[in-house]
C-alpha positions in Angstrom: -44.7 -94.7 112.8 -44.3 -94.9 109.2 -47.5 -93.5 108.2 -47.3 -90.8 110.7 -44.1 -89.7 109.0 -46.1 -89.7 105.7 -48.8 -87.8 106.4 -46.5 -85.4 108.1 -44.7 -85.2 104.4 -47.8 -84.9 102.7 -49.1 -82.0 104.9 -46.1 -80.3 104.0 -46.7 -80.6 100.7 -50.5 -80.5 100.6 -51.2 -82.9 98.4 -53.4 -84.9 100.2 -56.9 -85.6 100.3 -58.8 -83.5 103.1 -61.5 -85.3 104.5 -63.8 -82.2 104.5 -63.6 -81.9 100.7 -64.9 -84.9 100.0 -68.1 -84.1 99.0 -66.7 -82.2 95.8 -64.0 -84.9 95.3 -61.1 -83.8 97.6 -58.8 -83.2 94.8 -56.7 -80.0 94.8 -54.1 -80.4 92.0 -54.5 -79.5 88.1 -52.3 -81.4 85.7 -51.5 -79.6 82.6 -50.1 -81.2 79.6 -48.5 -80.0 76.6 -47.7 -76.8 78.2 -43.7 -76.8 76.4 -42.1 -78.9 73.9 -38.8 -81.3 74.9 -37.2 -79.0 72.2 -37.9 -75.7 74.6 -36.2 -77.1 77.2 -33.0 -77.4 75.8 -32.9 -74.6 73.4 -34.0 -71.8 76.9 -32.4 -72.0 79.3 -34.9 -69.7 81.3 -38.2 -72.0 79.9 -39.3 -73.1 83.8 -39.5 -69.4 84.9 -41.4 -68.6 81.7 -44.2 -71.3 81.8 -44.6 -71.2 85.9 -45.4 -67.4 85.2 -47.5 -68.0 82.0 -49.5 -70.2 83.9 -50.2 -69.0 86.9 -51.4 -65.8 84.6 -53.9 -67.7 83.0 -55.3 -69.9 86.2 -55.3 -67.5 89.0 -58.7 -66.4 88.4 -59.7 -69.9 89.6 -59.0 -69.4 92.7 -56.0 -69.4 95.1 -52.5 -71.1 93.6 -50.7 -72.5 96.9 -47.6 -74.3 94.1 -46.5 -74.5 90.7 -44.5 -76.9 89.6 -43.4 -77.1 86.1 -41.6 -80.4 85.0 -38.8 -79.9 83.0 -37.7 -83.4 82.7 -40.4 -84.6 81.2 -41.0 -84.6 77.6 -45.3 -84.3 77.8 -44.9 -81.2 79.0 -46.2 -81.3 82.4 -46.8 -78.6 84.8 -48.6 -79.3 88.0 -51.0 -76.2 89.8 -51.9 -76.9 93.1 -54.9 -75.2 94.3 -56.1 -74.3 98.1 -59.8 -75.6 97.7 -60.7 -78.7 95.8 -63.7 -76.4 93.3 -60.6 -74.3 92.2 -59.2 -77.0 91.0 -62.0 -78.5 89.3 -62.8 -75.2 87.9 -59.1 -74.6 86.8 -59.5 -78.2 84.4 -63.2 -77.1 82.9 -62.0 -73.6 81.9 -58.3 -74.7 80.9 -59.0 -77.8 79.0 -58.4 -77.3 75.6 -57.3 -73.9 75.9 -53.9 -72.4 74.3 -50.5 -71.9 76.8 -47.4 -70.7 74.7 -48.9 -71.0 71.0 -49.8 -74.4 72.4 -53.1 -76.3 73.2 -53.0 -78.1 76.6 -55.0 -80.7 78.1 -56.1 -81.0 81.6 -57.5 -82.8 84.3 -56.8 -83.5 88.1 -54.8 -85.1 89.5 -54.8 -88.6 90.3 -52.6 -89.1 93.4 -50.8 -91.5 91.8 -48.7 -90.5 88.6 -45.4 -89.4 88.9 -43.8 -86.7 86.8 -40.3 -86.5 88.0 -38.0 -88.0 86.0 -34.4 -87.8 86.2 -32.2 -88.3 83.0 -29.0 -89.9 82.7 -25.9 -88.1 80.9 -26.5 -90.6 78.0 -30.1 -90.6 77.7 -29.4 -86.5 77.5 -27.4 -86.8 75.0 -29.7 -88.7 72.9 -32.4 -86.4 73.3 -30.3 -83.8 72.1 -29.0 -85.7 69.0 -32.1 -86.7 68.0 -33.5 -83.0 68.1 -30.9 -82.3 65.4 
C-alpha cells in the first residue's frame, strides 16, 4: 500500500523514471547550479519570479518544460527544469552547461533521483546568513 501511495505522488509530480525511456536513460529533470547568489535572495525580493522566467527563456528550445522550480533556500543556486521527454533533458544539460544565466556561469547535469534541494532555514540560521553578508 505504501508504494502504491508513492508512485501515485511521484506521478503527480513526474519525476519518476518511465520505463519506456529507458533506452535514452529515463531521466527528465535538468539541475542548474549557480543560477543566483545567496546575496540575491535577500537583497530581491522578486529574485524567484526573475530566474524561473530567465530560465525557462533560455531552455525552451530544448524541448517542452512541464516545471520550474527555482530553490531559494539554497545557497548553490539551484533551479530544477523538468522536461516532458528524457532527450530534452539531456539536450537541455549539453547546450546549457557552461553557459551564462544572470551575468553568471552555471553548471548542469541531470538529475540524479536522489539529491534534495529543499532546505528550510531556521530564524537564527537566517540571521546569520544575513550578518555575515554584511
Amino acid at each position: 500500500k505504501k508504494n502504491r501511495k508513492k508512485n501515485q505522488q511521484y506521478a503527480k509530480l513526474d519525476w519518476h523514471v518511465a520505463s519506456d525511456d529507458a533506452s535514452i536513460g529515463g531521466q527528465r529533470v535538468m539541475i542548474l547550479y549557480n543560477v543566483f547568489t545567496e546575496k540575491e535572495t535577500i537583497e530581491n525580493p522578486i529574485l524567484k519570479e526573475e530566474v524561473k522566467e530567465k530560465v525557462k527563456e533560455k531552455t525552451t528550445r530544448y524541448g517542452h518544460i512541464k516545471k520550474i522550480h527555482v530553490y531559494i533556500q539554497d545557497p548553490r543556486g539551484i533551479v530544477k527544469v523538468n522536461f516532458t521527454h528524457p532527450k530534452s533533458a539531456q539536450d537541455a544539460v549539453v547546450g546549457m552547461d557552461q553557459q551564462i544565466i544572470r551575468k553568471r556561469k552555471v553548471k548542469a547535469e541531470l538529475w540524479d533521483n536522489k539529491e534534495t534541494f529543499t532546505k528550510i532555514a531556521t530564524r537564527t540560521e537566517q540571521m546569520e546568513r544575513i550578518a555575515k553578508l554584511d
